[in-house]
N, C-alpha and C positions, 0 to 999 in steps of 0.2 A: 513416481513412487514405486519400489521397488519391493515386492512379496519376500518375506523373507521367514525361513523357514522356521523362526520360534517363535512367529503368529500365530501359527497353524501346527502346532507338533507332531500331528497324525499323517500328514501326508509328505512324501518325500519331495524332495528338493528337485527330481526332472518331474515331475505331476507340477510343481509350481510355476517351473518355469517355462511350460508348456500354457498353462492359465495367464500368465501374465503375458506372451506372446500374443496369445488369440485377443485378450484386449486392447493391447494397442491396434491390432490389425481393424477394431471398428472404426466402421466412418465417420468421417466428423455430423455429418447429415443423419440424424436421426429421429423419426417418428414423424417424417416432416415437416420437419423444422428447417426455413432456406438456406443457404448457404451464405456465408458472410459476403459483402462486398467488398471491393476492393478501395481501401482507406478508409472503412466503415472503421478501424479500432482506431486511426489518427483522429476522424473525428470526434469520437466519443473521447478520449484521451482531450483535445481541446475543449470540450463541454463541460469536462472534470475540470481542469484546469480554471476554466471561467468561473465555474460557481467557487470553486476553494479562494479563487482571487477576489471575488464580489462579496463573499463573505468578512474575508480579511478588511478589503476597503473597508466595510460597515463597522466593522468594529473598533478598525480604528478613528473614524467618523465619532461612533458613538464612545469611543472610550479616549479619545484624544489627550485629555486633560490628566489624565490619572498616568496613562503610559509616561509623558514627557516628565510629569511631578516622577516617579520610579525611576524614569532615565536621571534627571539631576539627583534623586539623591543620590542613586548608584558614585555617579562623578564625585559629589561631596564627600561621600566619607574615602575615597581612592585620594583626593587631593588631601583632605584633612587626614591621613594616615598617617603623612611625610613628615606632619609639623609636630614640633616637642609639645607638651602639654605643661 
């Protein structure tokens, strides 16, 4: 995210970007808080993954009958479009 000078209209453009320098320069380690491990975001990224997937299954579990009845009609009215009336 990038400070741009008509957020701030009072202070000049090297004051901002002297500000925006010094923040990136913090560490990612702050207040001690530990440091990430290493595949610590793979795993959490496959955790996310499981439950969006666990949930899907369930729903389709619980909503089975209504999905497939919406799939066919979809089909029905795509095949009955073709035929003259």
């Amino acid at each position: 995210m990038r400070i741009i000078s008509a957020d701030l209209p009072g202070l000049p453009r090297r004051l901002l970007r002297r500000a925006e320098l010094a923040f990136y320069r913090i560490p990612p380690v702050i207040a001690g808080l530990p440091a990430r491990r290493a595949g610590q975001t793979t795993i959490e990224y496959l955790l996310l993954l499981a439950i969006v997937a666990g949930v899907a299954a369930m729903m389709a579990v619980l909503f089975h009958r209504r999905i497939l009845g919406g799939i066919f009609t979809i089909v029905g009215m795509i095949i009955g479009a073709g035929q003259p009336k």
